[in-house]
C-alpha positions in Angstrom: 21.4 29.6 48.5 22.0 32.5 46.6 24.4 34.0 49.9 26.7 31.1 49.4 27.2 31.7 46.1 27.9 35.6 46.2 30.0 34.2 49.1 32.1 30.9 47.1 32.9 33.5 44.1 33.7 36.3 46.9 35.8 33.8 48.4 37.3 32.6 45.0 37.9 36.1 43.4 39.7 37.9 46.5 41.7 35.1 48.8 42.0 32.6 45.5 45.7 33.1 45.0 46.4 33.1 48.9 44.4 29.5 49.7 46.6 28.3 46.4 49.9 29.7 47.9 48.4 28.1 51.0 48.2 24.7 49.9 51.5 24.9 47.9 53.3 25.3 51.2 51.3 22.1 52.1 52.0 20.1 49.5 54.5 21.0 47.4 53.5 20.9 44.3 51.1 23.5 41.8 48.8 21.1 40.6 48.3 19.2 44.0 47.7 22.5 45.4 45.3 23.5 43.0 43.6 20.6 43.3 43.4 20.6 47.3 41.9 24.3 46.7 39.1 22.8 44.5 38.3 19.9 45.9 38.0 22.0 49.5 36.1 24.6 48.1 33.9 21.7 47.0 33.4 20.0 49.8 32.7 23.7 51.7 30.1 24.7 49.4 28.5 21.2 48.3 26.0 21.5 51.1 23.9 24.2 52.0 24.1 26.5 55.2 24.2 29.6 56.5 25.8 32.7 54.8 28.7 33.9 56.9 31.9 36.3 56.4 34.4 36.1 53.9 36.9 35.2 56.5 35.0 32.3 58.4 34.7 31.2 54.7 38.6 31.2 54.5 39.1 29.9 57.5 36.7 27.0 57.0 38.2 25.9 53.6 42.0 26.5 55.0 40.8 23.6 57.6 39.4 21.5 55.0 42.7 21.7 53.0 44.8 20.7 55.9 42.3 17.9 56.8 42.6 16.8 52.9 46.4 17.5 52.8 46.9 15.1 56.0 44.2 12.1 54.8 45.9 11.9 51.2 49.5 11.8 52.5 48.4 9.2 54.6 46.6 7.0 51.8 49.9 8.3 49.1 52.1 6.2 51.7 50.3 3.0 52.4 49.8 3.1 48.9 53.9 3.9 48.0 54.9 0.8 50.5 52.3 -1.7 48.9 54.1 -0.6 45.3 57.1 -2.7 44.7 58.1 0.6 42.7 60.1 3.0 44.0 59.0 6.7 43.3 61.2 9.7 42.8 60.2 13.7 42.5 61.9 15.3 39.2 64.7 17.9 40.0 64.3 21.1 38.3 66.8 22.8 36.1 69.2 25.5 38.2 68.6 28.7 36.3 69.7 31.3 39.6 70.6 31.2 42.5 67.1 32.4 43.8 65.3 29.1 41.8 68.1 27.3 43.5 67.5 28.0 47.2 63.8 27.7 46.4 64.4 24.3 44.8 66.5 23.7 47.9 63.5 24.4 50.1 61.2 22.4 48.8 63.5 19.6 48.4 64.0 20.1 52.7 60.4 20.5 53.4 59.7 17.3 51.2 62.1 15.5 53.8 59.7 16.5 56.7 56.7 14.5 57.5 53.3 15.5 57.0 52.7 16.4 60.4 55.8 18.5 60.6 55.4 20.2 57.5 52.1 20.7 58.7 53.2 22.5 61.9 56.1 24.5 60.0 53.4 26.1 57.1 50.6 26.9 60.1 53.4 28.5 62.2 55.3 30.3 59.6 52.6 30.7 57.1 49.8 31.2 59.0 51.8 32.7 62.0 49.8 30.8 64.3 51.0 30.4 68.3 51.5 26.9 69.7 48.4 26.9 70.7 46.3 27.4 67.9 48.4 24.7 65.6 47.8 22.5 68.5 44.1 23.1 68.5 43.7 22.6 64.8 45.9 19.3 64.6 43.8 17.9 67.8 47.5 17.6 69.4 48.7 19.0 73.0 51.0 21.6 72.6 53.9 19.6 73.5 53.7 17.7 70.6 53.3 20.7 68.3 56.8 22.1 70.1 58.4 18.6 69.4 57.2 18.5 65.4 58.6 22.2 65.1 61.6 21.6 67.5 62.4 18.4 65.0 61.4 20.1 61.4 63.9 23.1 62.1 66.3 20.6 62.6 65.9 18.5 60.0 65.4 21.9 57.7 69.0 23.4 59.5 70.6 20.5 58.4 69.3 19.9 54.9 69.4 23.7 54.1 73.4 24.7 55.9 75.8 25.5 53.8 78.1 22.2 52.8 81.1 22.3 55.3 79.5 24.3 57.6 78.5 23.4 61.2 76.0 23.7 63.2 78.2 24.2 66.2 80.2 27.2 63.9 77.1 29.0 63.2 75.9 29.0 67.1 79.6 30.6 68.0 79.3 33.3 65.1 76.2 34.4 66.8 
């Protein structure tokens, strides 16, 4: 017992920051993310086993967020469409131009669905190959080409410049 410990405050004290940024890119939001950290770290280290390395640690809690991430999106919108509510996100004030594109971003990967924003952090995040985003998602590689395929469109489209086309940027290359 006392190897998982040693391991869980390893784990916590040198990749802590990185599984948070992680499950920011997943979720969008600080708390949320913080949250999805704990509760995976939780559910990791709630039950006994063998003492690995720091990174199978890592590794094992990254797929446990992910897992999370996916099963509460997926109870968040059955609940939203039983709510006769609708529910908006605040907006942030615009103090630069750098909190503004960042705003902007997460505004566009907001717009994506869980399965696409999924794809989009494990590819760009955790620069992953199609095949390894297909194998954790339990998804053929086909599909994890058609989620990317449709996110970088939606995300070209949401993040372009007003008046500016798609078709002008591809003749400027």
């Amino acid at each position: 017992m006392a190897e998982w410990s040693r391991l869980l405050s390893e784990l916590a004290r040198e990749r802590g920051a990185e599984l948070n940024r992680y499950g920011f890119l997943l979720c969008g939001d600080r708390a949320e993310a913080a949250d999805l950290v704990q509760e995976a770290l939780v559910r990791v280290f709630s039950r006994p086993r063998r003492a690995g390395e720091l990174g199978e640690a890592e590794a094992y809690v990254r797929r446990t967020m992910l897992n999370r991430y996916l099963d509460l999106h997926r109870r968040r919108t059955r609940w939203l469409r039983a709510l006769p509510r609708l529910v908006s996100p605040a907006l942030a004030a615009d103090h630069s131009t750098d909190v503004m594109h960042r705003i902007d971003l997460v505004d566009a990967l907001s717009g994506l669905s869980p399965r696409q924003r999924a794809c989009v952090v494990l590819r760009y995040y955790e620069d992953l190959s199609t095949a390894d985003i297909a194998a954790r998602l339990g998804c053929g590689e086909g599909t994890v080409k058609r989620h990317l395929s449709d996110a970088l469109a939606r995300l070209g489209d949401r993040l372009r410049p007003p008046g500016r086309h798609a078709t002008e940027e591809r003749l400027e290359r």
